[in-house]
N, CA, C and O atoms as a DFTB+ gen file, in Angstrom:
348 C
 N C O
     1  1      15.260      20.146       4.037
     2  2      15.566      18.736       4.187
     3  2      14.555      18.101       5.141
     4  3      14.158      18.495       6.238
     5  1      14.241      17.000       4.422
     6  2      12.948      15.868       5.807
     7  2      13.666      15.406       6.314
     8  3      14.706      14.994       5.800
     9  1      13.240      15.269       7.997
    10  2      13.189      14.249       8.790
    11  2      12.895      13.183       8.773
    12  3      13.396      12.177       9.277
    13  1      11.825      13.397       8.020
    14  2      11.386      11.364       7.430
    15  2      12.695      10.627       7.059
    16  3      13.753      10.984       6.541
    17  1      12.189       9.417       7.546
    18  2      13.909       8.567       7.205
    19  2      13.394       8.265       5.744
    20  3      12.400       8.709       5.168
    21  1      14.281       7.454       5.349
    22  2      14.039       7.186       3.945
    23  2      13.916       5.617       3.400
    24  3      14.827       4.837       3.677
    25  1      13.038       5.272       2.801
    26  2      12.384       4.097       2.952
    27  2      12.788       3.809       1.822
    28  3      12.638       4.413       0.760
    29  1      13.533       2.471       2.149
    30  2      14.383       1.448       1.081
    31  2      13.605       0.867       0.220
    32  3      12.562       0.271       0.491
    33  1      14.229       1.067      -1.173
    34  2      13.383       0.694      -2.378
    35  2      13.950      -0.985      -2.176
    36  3      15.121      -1.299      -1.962
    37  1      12.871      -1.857      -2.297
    38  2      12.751      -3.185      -2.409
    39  2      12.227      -3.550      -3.275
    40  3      11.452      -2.707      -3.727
    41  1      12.246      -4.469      -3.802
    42  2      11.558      -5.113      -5.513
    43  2      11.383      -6.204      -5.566
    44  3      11.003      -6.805      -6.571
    45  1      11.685      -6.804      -4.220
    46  2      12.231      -8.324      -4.559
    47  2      10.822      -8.793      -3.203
    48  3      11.078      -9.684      -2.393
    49  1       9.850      -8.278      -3.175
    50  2       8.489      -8.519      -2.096
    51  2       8.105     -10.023      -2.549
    52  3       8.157     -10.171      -3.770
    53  1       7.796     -10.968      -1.940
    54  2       7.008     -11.838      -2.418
    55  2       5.328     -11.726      -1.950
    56  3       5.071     -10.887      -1.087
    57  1       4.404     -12.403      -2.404
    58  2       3.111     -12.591      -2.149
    59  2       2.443     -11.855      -0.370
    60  3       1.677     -10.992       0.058
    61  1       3.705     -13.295       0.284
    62  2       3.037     -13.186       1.789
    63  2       3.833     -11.837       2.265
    64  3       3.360     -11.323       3.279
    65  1       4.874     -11.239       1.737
    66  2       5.371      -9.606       2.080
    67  2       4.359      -8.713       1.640
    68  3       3.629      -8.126       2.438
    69  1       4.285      -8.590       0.494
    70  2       3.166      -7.824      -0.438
    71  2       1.911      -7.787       0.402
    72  3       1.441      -6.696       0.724
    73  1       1.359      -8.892       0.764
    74  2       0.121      -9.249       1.617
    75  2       0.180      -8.485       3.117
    76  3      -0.796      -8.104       3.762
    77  1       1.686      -8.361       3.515
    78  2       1.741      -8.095       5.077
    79  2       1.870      -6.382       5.034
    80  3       1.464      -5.695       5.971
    81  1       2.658      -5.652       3.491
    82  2       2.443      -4.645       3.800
    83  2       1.370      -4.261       3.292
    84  3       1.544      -3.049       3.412
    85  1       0.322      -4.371       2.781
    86  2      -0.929      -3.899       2.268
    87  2      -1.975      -4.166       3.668
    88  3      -3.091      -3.657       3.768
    89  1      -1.501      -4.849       4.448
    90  2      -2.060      -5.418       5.981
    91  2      -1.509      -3.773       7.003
    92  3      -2.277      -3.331       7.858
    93  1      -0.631      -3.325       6.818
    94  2      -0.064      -2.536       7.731
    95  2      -0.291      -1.046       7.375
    96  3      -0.112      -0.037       8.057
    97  1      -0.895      -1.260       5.664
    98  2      -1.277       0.033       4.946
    99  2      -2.742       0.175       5.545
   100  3      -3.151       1.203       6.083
   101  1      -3.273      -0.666       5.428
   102  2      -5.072      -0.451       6.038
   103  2      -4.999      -0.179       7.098
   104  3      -5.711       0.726       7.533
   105  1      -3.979      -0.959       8.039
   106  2      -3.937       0.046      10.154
   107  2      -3.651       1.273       9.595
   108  3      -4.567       2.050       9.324
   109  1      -2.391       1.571       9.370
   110  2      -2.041       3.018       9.179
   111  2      -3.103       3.976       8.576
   112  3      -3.127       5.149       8.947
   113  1      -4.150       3.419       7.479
   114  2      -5.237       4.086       6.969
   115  2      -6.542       4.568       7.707
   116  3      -7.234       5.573       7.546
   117  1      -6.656       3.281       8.752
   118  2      -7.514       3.050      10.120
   119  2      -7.105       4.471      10.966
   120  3      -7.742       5.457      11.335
   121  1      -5.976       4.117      11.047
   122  2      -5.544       4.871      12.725
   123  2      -5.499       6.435      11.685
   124  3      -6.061       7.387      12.226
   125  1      -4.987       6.661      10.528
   126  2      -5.714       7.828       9.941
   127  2      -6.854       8.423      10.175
   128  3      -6.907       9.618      10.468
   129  1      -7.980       7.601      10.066
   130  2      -9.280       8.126      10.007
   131  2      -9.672       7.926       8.554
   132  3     -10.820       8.218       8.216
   133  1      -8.770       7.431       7.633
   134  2      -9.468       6.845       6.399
   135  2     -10.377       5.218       6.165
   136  3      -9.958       4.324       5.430
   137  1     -11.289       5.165       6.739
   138  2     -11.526       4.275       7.089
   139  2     -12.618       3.643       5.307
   140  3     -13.211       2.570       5.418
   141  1     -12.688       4.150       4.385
   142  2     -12.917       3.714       3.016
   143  2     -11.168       2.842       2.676
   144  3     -10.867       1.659       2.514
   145  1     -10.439       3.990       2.686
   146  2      -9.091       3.371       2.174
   147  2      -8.488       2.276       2.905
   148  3      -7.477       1.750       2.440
   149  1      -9.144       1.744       4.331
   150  2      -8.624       0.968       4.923
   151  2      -9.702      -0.188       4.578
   152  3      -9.269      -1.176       5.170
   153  1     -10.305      -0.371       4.240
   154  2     -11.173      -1.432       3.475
   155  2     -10.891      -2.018       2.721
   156  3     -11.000      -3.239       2.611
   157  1     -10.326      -1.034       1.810
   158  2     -10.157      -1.307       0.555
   159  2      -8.760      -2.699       0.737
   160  3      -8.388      -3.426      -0.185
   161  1      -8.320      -2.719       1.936
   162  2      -7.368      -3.822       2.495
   163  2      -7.115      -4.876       3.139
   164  3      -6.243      -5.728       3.311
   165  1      -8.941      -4.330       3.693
   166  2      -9.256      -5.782       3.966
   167  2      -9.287      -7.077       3.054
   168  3      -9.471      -7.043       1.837
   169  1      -9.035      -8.490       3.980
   170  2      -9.457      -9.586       2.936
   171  2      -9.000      -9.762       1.783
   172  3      -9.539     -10.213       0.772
   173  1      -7.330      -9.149       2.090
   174  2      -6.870      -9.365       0.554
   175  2      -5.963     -10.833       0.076
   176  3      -5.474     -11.030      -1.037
   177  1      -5.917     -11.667       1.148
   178  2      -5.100     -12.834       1.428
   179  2      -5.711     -13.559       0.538
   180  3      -6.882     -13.856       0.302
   181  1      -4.693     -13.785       0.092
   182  2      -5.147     -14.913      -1.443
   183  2      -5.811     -14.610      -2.825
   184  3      -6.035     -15.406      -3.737
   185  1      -6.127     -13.002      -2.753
   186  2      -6.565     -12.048      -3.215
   187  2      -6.251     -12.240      -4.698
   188  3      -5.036     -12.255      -4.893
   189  1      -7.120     -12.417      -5.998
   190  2      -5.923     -12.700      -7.356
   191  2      -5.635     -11.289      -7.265
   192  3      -6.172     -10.365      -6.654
   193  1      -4.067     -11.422      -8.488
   194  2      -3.349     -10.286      -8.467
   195  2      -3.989      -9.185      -9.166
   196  3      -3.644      -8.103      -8.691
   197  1      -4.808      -9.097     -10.139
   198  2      -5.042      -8.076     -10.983
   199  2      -6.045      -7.504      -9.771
   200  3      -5.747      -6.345      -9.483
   201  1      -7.370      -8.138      -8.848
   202  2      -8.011      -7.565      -7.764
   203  2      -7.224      -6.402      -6.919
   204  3      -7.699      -5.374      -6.435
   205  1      -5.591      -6.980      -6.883
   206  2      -4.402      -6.417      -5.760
   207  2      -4.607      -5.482      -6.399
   208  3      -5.364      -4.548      -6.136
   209  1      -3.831      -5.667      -7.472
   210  2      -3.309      -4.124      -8.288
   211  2      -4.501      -3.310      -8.353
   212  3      -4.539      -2.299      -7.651
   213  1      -5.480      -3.605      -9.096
   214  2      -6.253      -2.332      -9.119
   215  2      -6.606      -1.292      -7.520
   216  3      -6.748      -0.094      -7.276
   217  1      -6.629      -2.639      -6.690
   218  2      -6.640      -1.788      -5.029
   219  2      -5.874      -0.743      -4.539
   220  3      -6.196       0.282      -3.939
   221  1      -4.522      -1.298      -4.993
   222  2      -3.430      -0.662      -4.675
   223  2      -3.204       0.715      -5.934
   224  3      -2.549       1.746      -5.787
   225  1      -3.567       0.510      -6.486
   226  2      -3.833       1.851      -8.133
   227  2      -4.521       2.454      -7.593
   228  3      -4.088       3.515      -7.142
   229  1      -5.643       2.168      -7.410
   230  2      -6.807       3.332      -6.628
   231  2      -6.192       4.078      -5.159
   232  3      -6.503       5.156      -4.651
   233  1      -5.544       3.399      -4.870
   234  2      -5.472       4.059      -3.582
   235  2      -4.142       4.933      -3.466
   236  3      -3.622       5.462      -2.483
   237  1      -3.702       4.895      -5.058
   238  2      -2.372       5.742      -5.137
   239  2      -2.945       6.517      -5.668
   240  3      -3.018       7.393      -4.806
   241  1      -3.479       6.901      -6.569
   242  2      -4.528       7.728      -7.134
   243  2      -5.137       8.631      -5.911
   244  3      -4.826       9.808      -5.731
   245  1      -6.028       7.915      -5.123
   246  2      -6.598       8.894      -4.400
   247  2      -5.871       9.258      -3.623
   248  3      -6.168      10.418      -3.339
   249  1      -4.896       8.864      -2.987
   250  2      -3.850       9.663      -2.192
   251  2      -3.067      10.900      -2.723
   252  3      -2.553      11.745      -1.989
   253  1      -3.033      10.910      -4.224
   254  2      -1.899      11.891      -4.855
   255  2      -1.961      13.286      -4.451
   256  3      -0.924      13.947      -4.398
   257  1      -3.249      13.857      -4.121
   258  2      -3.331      14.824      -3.355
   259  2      -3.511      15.100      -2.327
   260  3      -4.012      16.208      -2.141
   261  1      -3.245      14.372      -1.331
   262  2      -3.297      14.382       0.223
   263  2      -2.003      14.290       0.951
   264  3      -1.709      13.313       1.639
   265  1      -1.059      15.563       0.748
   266  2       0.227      15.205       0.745
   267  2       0.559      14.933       2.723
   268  3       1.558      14.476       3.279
   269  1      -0.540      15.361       3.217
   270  2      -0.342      15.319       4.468
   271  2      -0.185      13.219       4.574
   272  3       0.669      12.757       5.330
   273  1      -0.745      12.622       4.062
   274  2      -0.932      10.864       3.957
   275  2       0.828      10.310       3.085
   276  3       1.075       9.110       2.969
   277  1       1.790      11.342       2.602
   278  2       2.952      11.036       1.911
   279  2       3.465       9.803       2.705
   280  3       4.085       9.018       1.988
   281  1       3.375       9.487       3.836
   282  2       4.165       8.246       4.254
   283  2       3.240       6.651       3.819
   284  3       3.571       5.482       3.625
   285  1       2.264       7.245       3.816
   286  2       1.172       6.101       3.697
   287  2       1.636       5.523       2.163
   288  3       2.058       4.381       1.984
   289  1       1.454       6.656       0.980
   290  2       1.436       6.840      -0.120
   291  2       2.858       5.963      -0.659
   292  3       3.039       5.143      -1.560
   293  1       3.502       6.416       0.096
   294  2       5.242       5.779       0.058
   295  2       5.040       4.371      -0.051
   296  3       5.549       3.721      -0.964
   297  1       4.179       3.769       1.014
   298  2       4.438       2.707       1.431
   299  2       3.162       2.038       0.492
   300  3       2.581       1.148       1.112
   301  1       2.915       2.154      -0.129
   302  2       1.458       2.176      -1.094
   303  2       2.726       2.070      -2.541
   304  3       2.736       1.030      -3.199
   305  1       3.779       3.297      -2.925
   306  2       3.964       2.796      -3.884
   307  2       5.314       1.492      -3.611
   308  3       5.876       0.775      -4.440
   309  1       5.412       1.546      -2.786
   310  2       6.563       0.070      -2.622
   311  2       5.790      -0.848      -3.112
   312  3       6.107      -1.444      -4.141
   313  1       4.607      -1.116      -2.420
   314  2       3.827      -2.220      -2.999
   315  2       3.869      -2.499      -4.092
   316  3       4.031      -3.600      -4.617
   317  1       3.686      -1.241      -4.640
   318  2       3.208      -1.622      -6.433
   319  2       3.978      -1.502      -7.100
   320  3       3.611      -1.463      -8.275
   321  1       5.265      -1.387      -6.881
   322  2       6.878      -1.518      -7.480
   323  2       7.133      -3.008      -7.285
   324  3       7.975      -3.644      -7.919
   325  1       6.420      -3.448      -6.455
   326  2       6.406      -5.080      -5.844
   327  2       5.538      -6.035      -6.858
   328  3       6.039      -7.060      -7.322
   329  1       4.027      -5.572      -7.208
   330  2       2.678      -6.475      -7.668
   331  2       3.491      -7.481      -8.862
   332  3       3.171      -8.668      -8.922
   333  1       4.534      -6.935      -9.779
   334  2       4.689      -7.869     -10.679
   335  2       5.291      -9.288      -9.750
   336  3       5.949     -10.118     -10.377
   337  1       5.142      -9.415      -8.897
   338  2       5.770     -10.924      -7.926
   339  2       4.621     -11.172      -7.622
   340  3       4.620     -12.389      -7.440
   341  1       3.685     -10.815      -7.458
   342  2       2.243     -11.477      -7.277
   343  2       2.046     -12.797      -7.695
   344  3       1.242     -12.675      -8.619
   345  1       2.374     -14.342      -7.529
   346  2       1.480     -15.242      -8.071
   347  2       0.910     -16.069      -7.446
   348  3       0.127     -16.835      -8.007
């Protein structure tokens, strides 16, 4: 059994949520030492959506095997359980 708490499925993100956690995914990527994947998060404010999504695709992708990054990844796929509210 994890210790990790367990992070509430939400669906209902709007734009400026979506925007704030993809903002908190690039620190967390930073203070990682992934500093490509934290780029990839910069400057995304106002960002069109299909730009979002593919950001956020890639970076679930490259995470899938880095299980040590699973909290990051978590919070990576909330997002994109979120992108269809993008407008």
């Amino acid at each position: 059994m994890s210790n990790e708490p367990t992070m509430k499925l939400v669906t209902n993100l709007d734009r400026a949520a979506i925007e704030a956690k993809l903002r908190e995914a690039g620190g967390a990527a930073a203070d990682a030492g992934l500093t490509d994947l934290a780029k990839m998060f910069m400057g995304i404010e106002g960002m069109p959506a299909a730009q979002i999504e593919q950001r956020v695709n890639n970076a679930i992708k490259w995470l899938a095997d880095k299980p040590q990054h699973m909290k990051l990844a978590a919070l990576l796929d909330l997002v994109g359980m979120n992108l269809k509210n993008l407008k």
